[in-house]
N, CA, C and O atoms as a GROMACS GRO file, in nm:
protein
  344
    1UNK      N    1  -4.939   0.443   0.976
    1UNK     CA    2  -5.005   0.316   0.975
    1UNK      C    3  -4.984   0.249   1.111
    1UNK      O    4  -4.864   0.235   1.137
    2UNK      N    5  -5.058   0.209   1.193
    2UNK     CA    6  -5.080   0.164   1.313
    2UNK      C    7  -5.043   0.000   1.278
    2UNK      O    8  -5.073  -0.034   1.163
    3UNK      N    9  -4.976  -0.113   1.374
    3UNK     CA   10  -4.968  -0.225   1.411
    3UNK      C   11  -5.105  -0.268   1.460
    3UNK      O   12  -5.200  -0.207   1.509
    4UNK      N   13  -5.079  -0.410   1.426
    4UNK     CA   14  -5.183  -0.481   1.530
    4UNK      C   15  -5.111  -0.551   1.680
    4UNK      O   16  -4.999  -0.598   1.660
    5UNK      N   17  -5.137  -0.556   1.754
    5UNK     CA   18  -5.062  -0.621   1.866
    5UNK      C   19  -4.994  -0.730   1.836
    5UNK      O   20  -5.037  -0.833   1.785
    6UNK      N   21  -4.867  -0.700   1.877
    6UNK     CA   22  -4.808  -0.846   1.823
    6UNK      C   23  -4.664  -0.826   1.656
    6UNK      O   24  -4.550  -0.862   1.627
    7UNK      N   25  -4.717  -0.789   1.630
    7UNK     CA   26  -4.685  -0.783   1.468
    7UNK      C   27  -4.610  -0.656   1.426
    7UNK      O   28  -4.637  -0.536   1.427
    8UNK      N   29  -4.477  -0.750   1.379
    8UNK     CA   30  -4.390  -0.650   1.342
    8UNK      C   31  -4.391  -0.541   1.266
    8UNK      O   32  -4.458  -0.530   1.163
    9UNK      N   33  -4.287  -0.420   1.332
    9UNK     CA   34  -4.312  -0.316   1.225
    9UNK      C   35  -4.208  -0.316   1.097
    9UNK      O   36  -4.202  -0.234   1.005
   10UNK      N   37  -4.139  -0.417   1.117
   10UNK     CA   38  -4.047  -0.479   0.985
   10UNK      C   39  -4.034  -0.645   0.969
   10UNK      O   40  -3.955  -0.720   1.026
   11UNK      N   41  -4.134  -0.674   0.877
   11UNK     CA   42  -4.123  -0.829   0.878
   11UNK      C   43  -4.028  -0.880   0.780
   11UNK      O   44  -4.000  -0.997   0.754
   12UNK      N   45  -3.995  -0.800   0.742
   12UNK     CA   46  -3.878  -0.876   0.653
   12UNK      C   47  -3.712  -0.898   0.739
   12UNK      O   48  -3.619  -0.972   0.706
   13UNK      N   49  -3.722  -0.804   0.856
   13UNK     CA   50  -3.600  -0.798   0.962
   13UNK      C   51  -3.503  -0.706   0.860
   13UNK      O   52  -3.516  -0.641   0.756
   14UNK      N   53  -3.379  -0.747   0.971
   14UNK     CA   54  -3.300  -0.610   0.943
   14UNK      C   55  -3.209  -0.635   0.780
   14UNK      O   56  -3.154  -0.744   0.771
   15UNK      N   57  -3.193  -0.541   0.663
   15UNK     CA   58  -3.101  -0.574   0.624
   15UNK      C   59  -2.991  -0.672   0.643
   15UNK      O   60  -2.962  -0.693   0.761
   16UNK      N   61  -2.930  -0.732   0.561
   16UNK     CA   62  -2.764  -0.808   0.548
   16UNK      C   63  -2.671  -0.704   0.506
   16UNK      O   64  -2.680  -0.634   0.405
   17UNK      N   65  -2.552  -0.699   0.623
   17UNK     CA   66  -2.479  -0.636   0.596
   17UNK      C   67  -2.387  -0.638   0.451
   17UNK      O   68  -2.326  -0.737   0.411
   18UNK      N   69  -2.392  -0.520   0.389
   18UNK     CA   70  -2.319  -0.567   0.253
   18UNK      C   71  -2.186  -0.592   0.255
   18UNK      O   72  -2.119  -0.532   0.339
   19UNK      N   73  -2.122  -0.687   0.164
   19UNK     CA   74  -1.999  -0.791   0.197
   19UNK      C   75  -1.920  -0.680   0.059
   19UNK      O   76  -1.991  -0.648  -0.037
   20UNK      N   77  -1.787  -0.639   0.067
   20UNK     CA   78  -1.708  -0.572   0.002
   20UNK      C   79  -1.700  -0.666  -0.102
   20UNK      O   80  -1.584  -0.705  -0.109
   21UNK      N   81  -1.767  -0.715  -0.179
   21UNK     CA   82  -1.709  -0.822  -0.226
   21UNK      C   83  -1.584  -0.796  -0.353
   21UNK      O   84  -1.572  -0.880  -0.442
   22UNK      N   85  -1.506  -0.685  -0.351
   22UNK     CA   86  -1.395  -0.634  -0.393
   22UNK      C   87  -1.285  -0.685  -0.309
   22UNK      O   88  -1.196  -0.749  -0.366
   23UNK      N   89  -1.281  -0.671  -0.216
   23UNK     CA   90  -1.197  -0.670  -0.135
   23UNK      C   91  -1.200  -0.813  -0.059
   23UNK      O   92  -1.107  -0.830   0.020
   24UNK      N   93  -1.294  -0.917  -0.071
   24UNK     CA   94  -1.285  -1.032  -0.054
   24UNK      C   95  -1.200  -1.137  -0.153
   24UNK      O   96  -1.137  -1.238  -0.121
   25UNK      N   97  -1.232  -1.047  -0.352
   25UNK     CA   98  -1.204  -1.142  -0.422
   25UNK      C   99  -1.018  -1.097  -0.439
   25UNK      O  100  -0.943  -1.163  -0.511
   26UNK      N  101  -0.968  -0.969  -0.353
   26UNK     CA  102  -0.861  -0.934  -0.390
   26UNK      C  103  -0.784  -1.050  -0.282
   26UNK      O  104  -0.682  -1.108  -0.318
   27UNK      N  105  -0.845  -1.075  -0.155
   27UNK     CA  106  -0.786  -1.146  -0.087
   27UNK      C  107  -0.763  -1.308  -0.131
   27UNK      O  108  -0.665  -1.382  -0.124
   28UNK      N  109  -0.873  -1.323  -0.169
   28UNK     CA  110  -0.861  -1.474  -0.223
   28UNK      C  111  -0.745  -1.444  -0.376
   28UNK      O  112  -0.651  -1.523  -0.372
   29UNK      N  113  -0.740  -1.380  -0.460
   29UNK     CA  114  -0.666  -1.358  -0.524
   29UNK      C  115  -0.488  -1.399  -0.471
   29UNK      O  116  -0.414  -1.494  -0.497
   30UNK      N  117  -0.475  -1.285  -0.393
   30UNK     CA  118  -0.370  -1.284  -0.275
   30UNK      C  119  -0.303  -1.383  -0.276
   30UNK      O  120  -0.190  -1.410  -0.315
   31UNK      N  121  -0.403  -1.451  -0.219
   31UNK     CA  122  -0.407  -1.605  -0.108
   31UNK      C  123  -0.361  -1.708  -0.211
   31UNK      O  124  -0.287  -1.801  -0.179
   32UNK      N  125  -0.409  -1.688  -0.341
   32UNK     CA  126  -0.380  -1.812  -0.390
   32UNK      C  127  -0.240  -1.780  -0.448
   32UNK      O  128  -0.164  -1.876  -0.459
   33UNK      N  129  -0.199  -1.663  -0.485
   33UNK     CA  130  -0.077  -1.619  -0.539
   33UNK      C  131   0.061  -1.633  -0.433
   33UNK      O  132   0.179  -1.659  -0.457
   34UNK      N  133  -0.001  -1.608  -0.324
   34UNK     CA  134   0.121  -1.661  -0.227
   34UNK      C  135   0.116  -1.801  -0.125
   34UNK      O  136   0.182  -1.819  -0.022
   35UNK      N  137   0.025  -1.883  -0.180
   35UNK     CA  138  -0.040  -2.003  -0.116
   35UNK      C  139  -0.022  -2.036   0.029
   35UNK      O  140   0.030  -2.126   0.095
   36UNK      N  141  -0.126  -1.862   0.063
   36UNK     CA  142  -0.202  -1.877   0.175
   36UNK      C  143  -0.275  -1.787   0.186
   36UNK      O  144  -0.269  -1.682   0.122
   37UNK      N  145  -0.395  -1.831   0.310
   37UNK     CA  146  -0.527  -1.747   0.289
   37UNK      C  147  -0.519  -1.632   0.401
   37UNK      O  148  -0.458  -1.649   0.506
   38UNK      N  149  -0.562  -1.557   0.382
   38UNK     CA  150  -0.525  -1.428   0.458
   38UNK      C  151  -0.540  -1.450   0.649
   38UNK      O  152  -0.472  -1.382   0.725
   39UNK      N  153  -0.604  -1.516   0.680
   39UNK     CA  154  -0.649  -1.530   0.790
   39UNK      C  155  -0.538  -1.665   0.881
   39UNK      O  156  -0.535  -1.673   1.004
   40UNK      N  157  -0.478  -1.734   0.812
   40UNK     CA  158  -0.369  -1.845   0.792
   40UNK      C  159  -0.269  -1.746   0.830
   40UNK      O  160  -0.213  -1.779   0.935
   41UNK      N  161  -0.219  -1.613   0.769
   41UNK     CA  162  -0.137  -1.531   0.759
   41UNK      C  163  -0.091  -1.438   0.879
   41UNK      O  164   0.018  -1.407   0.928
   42UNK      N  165  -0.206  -1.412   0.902
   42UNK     CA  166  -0.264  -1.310   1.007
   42UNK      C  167  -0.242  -1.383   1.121
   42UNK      O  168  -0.163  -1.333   1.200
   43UNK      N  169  -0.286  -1.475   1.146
   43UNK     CA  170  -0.239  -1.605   1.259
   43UNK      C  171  -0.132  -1.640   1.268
   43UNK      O  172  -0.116  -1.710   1.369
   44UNK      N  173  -0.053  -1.628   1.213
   44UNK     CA  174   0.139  -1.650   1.156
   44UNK      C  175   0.155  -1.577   1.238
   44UNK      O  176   0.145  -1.612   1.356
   45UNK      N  177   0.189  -1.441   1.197
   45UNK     CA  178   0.212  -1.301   1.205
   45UNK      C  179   0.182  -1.304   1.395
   45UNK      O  180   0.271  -1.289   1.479
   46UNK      N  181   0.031  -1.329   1.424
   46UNK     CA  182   0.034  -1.293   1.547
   46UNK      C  183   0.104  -1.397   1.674
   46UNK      O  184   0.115  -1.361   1.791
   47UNK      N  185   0.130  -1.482   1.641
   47UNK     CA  186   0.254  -1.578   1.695
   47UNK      C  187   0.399  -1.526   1.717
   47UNK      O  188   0.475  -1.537   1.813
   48UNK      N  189   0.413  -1.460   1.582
   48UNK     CA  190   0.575  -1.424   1.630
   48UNK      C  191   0.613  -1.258   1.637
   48UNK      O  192   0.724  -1.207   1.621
   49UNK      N  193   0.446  -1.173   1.673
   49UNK     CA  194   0.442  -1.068   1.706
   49UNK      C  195   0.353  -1.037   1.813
   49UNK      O  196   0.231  -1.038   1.796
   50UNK      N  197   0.396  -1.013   1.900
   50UNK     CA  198   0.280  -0.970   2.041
   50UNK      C  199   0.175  -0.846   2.003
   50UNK      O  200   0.056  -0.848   2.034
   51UNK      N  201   0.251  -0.720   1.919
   51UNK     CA  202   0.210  -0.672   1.900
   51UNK      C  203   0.084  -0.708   1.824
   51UNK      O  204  -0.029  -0.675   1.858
   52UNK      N  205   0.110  -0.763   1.741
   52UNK     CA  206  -0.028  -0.850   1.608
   52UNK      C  207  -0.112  -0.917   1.684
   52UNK      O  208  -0.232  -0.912   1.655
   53UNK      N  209  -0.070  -0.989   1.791
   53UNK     CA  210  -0.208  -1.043   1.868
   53UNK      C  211  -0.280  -1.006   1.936
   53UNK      O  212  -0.393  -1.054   1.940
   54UNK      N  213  -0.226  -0.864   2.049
   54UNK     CA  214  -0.284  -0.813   2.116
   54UNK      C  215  -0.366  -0.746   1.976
   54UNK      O  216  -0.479  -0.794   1.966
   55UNK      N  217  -0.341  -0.672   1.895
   55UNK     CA  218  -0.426  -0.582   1.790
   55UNK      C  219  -0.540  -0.678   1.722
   55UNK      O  220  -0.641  -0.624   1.675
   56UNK      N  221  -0.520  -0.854   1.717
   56UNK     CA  222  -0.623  -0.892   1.623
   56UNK      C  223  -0.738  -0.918   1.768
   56UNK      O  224  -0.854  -0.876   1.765
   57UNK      N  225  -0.672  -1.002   1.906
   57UNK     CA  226  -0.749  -1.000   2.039
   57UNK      C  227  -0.842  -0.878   2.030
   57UNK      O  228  -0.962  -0.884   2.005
   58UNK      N  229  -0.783  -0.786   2.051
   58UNK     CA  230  -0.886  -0.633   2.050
   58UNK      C  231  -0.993  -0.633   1.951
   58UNK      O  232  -1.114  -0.622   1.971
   59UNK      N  233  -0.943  -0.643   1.865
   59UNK     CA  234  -1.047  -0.691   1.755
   59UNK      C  235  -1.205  -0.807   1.770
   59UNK      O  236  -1.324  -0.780   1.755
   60UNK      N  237  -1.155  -0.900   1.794
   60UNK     CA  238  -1.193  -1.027   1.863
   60UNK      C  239  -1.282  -1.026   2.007
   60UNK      O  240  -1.400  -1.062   2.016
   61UNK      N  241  -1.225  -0.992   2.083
   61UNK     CA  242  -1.278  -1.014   2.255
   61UNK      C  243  -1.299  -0.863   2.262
   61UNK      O  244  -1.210  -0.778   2.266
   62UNK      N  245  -1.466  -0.839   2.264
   62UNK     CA  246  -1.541  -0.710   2.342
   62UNK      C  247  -1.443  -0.666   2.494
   62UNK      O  248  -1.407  -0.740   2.586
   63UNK      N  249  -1.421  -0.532   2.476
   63UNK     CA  250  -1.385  -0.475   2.588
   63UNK      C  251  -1.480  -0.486   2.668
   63UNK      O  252  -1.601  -0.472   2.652
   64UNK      N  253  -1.406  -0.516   2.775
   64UNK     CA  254  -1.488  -0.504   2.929
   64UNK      C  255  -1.487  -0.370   3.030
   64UNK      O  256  -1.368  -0.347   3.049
   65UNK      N  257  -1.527  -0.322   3.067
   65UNK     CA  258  -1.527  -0.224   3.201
   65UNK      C  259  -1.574  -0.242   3.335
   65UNK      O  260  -1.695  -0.232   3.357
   66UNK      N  261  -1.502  -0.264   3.414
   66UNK     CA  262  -1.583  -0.304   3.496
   66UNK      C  263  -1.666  -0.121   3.577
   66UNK      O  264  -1.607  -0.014   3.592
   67UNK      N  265  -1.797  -0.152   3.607
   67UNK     CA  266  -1.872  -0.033   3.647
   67UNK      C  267  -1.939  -0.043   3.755
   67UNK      O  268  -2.002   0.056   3.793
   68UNK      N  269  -1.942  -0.174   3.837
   68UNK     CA  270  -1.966  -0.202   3.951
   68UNK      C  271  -1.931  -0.307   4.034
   68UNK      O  272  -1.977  -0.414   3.996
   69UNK      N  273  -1.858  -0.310   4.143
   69UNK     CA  274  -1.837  -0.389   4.232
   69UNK      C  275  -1.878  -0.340   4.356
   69UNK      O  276  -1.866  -0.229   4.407
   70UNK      N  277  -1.941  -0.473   4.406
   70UNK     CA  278  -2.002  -0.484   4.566
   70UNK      C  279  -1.954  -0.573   4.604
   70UNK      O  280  -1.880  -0.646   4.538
   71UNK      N  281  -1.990  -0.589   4.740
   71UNK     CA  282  -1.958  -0.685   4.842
   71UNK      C  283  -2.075  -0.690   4.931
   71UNK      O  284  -2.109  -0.593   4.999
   72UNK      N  285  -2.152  -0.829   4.932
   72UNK     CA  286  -2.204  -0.846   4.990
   72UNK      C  287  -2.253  -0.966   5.122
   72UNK      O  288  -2.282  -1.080   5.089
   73UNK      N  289  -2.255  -0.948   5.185
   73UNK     CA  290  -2.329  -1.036   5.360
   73UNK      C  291  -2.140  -0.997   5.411
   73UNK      O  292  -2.048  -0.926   5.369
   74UNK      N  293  -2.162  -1.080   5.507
   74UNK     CA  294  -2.062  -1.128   5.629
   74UNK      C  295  -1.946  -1.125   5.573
   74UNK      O  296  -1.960  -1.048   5.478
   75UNK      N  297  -1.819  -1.171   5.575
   75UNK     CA  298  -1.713  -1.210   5.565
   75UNK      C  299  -1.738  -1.389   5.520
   75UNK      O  300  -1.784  -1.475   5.595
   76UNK      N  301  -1.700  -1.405   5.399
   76UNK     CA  302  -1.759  -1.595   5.380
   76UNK      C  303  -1.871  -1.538   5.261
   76UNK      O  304  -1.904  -1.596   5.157
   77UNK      N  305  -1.902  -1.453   5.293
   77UNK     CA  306  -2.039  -1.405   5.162
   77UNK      C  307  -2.061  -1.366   5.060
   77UNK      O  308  -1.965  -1.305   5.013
   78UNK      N  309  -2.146  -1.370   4.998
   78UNK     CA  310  -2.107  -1.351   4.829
   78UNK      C  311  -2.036  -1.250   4.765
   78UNK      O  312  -2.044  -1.147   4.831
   79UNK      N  313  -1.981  -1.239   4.678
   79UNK     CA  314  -1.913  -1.133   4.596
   79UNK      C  315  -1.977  -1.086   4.458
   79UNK      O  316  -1.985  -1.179   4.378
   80UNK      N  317  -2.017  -0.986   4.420
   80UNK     CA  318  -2.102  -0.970   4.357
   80UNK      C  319  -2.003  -0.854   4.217
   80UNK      O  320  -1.959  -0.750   4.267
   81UNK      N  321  -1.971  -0.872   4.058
   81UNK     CA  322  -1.942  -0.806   4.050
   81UNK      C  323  -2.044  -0.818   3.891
   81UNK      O  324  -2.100  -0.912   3.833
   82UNK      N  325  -2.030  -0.665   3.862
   82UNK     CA  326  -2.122  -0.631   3.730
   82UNK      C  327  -2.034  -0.550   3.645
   82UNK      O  328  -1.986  -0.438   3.666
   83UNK      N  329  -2.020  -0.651   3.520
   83UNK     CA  330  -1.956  -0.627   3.410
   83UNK      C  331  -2.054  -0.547   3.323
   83UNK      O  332  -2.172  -0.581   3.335
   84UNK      N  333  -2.025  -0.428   3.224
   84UNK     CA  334  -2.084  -0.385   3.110
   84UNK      C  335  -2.003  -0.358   3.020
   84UNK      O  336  -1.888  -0.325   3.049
   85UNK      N  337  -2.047  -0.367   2.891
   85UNK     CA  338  -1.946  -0.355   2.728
   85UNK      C  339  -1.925  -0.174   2.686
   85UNK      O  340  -2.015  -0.098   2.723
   86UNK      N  341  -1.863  -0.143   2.647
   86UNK     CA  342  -1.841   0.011   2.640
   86UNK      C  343  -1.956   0.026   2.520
   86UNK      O  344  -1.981   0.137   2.473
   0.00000   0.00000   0.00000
């Protein structure tokens, strides 16, 4: 089936990712049994563990690479650098 110009070949867009919702209601479960919510916890944890923050950061903040650096004009002249995501 051919498009008309313009006009999507999925108008309804992409799926919603499906939500575990097992594993959401075990957390809220959790949470209320030890009165706190998992993410409250996790934030604890990465305060008085370096290890836990660097691991939730990674999580969090896209790796960077850097894949190009130039230098460009005179001495005084712009610096040019180009970041891409792995």
């Amino acid at each position: 089936m051919k498009w008309a110009k313009g006009q999507s070949g999925n108008p309804n867009g992409r799926p919603a990712k499906p939500i575990n919702t097992d594993l959401v209601a075990a957390l809220k479960k959790e949470g209320v049994k030890r009165n706190k919510e998992f993410f409250a916890h996790v934030a604890a944890l990465a305060y008085e563990d370096t290890t836990v923050a660097l691991a939730v950061l990674n999580k969090l903040v896209p790796n960077l690479k850097q894949v190009d650096t130039t230098l460009e004009g005179d001495i005084g002249g712009e610096i040019t650098i180009t970041w891409a995501q792995p």
